[in-house]
MMTF fields as JSON, N, C-alpha, C and O atoms, coordinates in Angstrom:
{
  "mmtfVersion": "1.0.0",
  "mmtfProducer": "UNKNOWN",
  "numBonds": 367,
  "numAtoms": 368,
  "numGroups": 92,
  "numChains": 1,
  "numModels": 1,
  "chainsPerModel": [1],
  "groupsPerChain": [92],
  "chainIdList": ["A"],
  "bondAtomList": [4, 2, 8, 6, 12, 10, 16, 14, 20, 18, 24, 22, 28, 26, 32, 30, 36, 34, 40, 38, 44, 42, 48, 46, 52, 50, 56, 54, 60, 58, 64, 62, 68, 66, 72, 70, 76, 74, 80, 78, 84, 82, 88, 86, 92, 90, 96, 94, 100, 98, 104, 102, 108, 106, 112, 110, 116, 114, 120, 118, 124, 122, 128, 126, 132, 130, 136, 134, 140, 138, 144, 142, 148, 146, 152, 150, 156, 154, 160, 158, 164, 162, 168, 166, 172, 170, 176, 174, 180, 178, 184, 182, 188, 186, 192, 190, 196, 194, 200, 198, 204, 202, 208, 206, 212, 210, 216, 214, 220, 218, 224, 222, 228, 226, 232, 230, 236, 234, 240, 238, 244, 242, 248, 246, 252, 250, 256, 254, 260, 258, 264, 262, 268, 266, 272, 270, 276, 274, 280, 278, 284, 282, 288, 286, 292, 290, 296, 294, 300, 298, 304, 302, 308, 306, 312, 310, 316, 314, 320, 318, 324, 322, 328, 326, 332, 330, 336, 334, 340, 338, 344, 342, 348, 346, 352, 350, 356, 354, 360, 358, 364, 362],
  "bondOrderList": [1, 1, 1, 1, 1, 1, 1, 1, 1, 1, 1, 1, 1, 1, 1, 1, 1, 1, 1, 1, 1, 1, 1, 1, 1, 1, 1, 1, 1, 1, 1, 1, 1, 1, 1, 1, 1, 1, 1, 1, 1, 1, 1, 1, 1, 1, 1, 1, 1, 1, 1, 1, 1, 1, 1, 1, 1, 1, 1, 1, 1, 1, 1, 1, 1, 1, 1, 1, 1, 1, 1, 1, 1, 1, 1, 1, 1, 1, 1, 1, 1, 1, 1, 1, 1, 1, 1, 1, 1, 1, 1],
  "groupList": [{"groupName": "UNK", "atomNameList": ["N", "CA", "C", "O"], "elementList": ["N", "C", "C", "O"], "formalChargeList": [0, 0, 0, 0], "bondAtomList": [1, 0, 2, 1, 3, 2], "bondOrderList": [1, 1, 2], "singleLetterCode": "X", "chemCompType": "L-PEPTIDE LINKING"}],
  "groupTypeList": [0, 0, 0, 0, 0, 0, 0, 0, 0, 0, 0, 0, 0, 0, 0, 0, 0, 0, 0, 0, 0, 0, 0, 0, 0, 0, 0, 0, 0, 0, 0, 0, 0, 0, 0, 0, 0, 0, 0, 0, 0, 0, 0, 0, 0, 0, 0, 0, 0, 0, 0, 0, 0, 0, 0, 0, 0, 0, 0, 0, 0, 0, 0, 0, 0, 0, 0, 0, 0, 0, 0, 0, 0, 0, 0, 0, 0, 0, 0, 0, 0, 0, 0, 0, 0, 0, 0, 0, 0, 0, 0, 0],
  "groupIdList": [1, 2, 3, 4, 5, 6, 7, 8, 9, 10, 11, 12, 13, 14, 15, 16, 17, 18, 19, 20, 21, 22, 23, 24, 25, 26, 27, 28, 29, 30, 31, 32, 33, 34, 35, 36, 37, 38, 39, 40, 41, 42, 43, 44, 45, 46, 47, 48, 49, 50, 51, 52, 53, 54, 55, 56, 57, 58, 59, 60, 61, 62, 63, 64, 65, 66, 67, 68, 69, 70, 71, 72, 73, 74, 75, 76, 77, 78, 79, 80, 81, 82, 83, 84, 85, 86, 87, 88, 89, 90, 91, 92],
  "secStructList": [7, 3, 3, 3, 3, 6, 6, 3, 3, 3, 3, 3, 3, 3, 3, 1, 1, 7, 1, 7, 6, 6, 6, 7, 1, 3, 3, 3, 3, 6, 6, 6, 6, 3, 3, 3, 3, 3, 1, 1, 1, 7, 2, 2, 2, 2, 6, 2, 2, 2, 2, 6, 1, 2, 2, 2, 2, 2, 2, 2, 2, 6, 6, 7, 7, 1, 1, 1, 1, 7, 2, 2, 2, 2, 2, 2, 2, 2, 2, 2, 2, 2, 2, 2, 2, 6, 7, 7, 7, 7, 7, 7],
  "xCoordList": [-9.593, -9.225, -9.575, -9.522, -9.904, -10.459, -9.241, -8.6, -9.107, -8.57, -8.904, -9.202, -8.996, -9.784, -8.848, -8.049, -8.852, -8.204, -8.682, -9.5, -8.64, -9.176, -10.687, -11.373, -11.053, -12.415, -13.248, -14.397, -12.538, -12.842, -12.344, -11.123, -13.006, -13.085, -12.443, -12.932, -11.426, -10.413, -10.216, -9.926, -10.392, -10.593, -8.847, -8.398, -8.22, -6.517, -6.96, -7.717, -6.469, -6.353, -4.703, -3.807, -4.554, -3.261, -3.77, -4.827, -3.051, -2.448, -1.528, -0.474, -1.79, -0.455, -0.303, -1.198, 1.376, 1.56, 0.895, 0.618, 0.774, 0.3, 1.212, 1.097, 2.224, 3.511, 4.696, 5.047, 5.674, 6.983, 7.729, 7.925, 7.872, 8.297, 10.096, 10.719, 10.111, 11.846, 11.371, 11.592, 10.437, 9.523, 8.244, 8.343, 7.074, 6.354, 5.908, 5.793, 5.49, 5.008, 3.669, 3.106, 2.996, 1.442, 0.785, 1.623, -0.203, -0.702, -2.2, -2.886, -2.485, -4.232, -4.735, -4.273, -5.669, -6.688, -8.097, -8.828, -8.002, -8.508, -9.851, -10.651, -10.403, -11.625, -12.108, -12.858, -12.021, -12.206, -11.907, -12.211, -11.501, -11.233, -10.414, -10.558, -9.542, -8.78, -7.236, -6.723, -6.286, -5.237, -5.182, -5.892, -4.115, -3.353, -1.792, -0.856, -1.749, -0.252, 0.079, -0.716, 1.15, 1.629, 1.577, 1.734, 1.35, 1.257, 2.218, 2.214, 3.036, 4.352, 5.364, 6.438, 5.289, 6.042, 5.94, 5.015, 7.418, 7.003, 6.376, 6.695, 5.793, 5.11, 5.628, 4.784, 6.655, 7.266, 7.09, 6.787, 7.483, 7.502, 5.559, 5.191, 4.753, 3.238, 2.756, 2.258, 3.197, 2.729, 3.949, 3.984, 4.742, 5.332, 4.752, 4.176, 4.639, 3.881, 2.146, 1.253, 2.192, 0.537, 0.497, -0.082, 1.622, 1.696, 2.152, 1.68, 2.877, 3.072, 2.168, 2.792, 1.104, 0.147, -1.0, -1.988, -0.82, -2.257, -1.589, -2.231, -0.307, 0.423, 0.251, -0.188, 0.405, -0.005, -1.99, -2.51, -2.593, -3.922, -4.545, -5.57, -3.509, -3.82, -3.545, -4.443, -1.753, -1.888, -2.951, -3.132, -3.445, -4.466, -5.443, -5.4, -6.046, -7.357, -7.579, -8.578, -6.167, -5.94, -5.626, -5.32, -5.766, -5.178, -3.886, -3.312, -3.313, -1.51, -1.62, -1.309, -1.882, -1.583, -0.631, -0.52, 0.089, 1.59, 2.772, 3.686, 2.704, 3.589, 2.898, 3.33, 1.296, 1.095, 1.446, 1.288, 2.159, 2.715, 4.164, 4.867, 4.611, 6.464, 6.56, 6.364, 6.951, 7.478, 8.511, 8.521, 9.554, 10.635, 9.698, 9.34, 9.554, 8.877, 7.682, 7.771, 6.798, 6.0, 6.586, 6.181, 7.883, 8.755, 9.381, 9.465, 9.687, 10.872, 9.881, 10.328, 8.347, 7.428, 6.971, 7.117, 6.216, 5.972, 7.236, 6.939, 8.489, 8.881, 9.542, 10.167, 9.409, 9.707, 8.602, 8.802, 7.083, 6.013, 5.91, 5.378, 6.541, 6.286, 7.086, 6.416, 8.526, 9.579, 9.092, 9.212, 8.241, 8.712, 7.043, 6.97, 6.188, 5.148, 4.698, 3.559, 5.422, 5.97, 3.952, 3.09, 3.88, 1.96, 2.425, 3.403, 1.252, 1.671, 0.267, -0.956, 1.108, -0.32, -1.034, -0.407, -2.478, -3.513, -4.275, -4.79, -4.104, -4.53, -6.184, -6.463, -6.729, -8.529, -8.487, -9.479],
  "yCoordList": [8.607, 7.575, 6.224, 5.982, 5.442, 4.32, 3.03, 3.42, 1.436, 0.862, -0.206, -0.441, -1.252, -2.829, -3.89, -4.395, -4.29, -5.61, -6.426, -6.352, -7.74, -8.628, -8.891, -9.768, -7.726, -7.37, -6.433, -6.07, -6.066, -5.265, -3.772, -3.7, -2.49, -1.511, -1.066, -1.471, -0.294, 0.26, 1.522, 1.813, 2.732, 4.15, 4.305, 3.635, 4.936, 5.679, 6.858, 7.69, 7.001, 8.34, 9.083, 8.438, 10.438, 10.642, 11.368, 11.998, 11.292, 11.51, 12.06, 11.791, 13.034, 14.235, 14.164, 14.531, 13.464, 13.574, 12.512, 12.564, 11.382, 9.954, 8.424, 7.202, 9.568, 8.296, 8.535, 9.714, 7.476, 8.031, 7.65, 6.612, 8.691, 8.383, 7.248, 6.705, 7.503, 6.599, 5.654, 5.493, 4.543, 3.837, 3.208, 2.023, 3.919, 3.687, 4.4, 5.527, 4.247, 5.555, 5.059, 5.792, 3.916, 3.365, 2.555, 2.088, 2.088, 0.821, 0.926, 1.913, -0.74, -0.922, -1.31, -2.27, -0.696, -0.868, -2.145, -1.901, -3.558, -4.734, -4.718, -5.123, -4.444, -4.099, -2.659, -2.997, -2.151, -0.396, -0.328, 0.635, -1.216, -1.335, -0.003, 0.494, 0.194, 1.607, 1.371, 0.379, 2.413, 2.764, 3.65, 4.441, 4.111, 5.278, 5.544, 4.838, 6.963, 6.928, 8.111, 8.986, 8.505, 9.599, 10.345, 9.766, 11.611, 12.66, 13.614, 14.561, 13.297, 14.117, 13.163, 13.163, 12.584, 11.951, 12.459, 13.167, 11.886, 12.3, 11.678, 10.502, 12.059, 11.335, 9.733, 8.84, 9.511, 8.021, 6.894, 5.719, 8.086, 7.344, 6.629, 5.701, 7.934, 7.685, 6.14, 5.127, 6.503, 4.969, 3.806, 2.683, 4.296, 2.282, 2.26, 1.196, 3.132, 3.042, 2.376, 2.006, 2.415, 2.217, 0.872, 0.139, 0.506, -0.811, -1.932, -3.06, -1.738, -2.492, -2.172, -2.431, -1.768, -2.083, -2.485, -2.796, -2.471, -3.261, -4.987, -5.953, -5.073, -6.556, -6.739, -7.875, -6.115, -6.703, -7.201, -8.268, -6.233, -7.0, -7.959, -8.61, -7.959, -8.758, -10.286, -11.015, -10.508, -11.766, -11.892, -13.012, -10.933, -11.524, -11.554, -12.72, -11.097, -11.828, -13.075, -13.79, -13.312, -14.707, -16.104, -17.209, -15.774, -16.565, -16.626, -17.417, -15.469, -15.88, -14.957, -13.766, -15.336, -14.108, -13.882, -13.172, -14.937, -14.75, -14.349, -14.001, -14.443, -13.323, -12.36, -11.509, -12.201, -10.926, -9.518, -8.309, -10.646, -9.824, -10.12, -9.861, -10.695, -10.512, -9.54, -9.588, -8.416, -7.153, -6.676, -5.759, -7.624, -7.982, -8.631, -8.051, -9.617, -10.233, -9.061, -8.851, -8.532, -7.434, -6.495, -6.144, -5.885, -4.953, -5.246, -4.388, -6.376, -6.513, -7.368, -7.699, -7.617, -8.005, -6.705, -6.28, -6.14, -4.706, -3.919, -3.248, -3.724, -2.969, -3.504, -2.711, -4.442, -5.368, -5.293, -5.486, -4.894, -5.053, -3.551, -3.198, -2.623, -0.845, -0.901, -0.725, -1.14, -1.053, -1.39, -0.779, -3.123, -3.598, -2.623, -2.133, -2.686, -1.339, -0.446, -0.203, 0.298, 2.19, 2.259, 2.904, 1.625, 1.792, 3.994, 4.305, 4.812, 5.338, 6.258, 6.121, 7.114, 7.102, 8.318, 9.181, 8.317, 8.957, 10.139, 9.818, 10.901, 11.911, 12.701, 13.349, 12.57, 13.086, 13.753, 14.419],
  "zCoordList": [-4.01, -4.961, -4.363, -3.158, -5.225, -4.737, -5.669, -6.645, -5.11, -5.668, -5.443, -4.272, -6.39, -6.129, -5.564, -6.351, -4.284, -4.28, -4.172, -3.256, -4.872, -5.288, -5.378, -4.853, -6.318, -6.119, -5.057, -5.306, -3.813, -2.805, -2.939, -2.807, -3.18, -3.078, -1.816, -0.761, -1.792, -1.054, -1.401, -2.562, -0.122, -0.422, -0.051, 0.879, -0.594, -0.956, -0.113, -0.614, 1.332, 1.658, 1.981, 2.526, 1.557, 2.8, 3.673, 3.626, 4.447, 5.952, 5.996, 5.42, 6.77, 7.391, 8.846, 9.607, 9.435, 10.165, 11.261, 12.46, 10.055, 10.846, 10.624, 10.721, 10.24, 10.26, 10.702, 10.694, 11.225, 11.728, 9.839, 9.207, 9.635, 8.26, 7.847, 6.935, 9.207, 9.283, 8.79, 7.59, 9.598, 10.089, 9.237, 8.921, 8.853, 7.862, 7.182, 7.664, 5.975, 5.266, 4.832, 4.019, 5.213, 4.836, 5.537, 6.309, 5.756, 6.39, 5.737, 5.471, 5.554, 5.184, 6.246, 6.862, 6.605, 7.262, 6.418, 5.458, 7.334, 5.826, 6.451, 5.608, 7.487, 8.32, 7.401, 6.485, 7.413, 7.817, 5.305, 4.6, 4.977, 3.888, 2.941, 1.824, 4.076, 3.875, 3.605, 4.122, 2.651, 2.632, 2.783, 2.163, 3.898, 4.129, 3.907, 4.284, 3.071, 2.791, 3.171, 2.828, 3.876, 4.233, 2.774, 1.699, 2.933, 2.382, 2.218, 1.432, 3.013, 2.746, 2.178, 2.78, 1.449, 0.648, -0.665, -1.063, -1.682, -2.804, -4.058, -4.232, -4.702, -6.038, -6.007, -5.949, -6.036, -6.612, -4.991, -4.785, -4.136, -2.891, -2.204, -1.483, -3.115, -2.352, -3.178, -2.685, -4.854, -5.538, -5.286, -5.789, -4.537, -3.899, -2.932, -2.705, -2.124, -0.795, -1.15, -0.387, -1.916, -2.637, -2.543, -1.74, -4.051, -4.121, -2.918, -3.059, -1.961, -1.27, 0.133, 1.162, 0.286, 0.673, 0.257, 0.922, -1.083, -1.95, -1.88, -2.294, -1.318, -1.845, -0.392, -0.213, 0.714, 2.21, 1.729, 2.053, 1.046, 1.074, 0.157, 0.36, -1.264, -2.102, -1.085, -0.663, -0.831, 0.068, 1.603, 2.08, 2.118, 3.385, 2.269, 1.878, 1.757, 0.862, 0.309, 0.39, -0.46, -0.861, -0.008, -0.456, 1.062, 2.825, 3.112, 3.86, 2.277, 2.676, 4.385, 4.368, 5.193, 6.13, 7.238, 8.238, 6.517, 7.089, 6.781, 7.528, 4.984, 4.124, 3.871, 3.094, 4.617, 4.444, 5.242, 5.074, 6.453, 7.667, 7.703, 8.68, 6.562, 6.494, 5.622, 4.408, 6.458, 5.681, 4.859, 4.039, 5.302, 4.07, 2.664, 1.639, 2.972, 1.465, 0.536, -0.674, 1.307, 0.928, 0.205, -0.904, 0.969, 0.798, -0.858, -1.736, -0.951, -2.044, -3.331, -4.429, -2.805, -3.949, -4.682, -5.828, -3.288, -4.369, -4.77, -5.759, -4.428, -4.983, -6.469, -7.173, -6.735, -8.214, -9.34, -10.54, -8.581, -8.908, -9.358, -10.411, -8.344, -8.503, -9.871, -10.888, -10.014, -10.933, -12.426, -13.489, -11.928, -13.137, -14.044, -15.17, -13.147, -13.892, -13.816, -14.213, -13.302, -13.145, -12.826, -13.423, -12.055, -11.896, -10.829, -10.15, -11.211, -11.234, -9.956, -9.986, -9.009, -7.981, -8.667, -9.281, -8.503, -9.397, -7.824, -6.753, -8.18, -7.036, -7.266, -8.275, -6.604, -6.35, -7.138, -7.437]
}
């Protein structure tokens, strides 16, 4: 699966057993133009996990790259953003 941020093509992969799931369940790679989301998560958990790593790269694209690395603010944008449009994760 592929997903556009701000015009940049971003490949959606999971990953098994490449997260401490307490801990994180995603990270973008803004080089490498990659998302990774744990895979052992469930349906609702892989598309917030989605969205709030498309919102860590929407703000470094746009030059925020200092709320793009406050993880509280990330945290509580996408998950308002997941809620308020049930965006929904789309599997290969």
């Amino acid at each position: 699966m592929k997903v556009s941020i701000c015009g940049v093509p971003h490949r959606v992969i999971e990953c098994k057993d490449d997260f401490d799931a307490d801990i994180h369940f995603g990270l973008i790679d803004y080089k490498a133009c990659e998302i990774k989301i744990n895979g052992d998560l469930t349906s609702e958990m892989k598309d917030s996990t989605l969205v709030h790593e498309m919102m860590h790269g929407i703000l470094m694209h746009l030059g925020y790259e200092e709320l793009a690395q406050d993880e509280k603010f990330v945290r509580v944008l996408g998950n308002e953003i997941y809620r308020s449009f049930s965006i929904r994760f789309e599997r290969e």
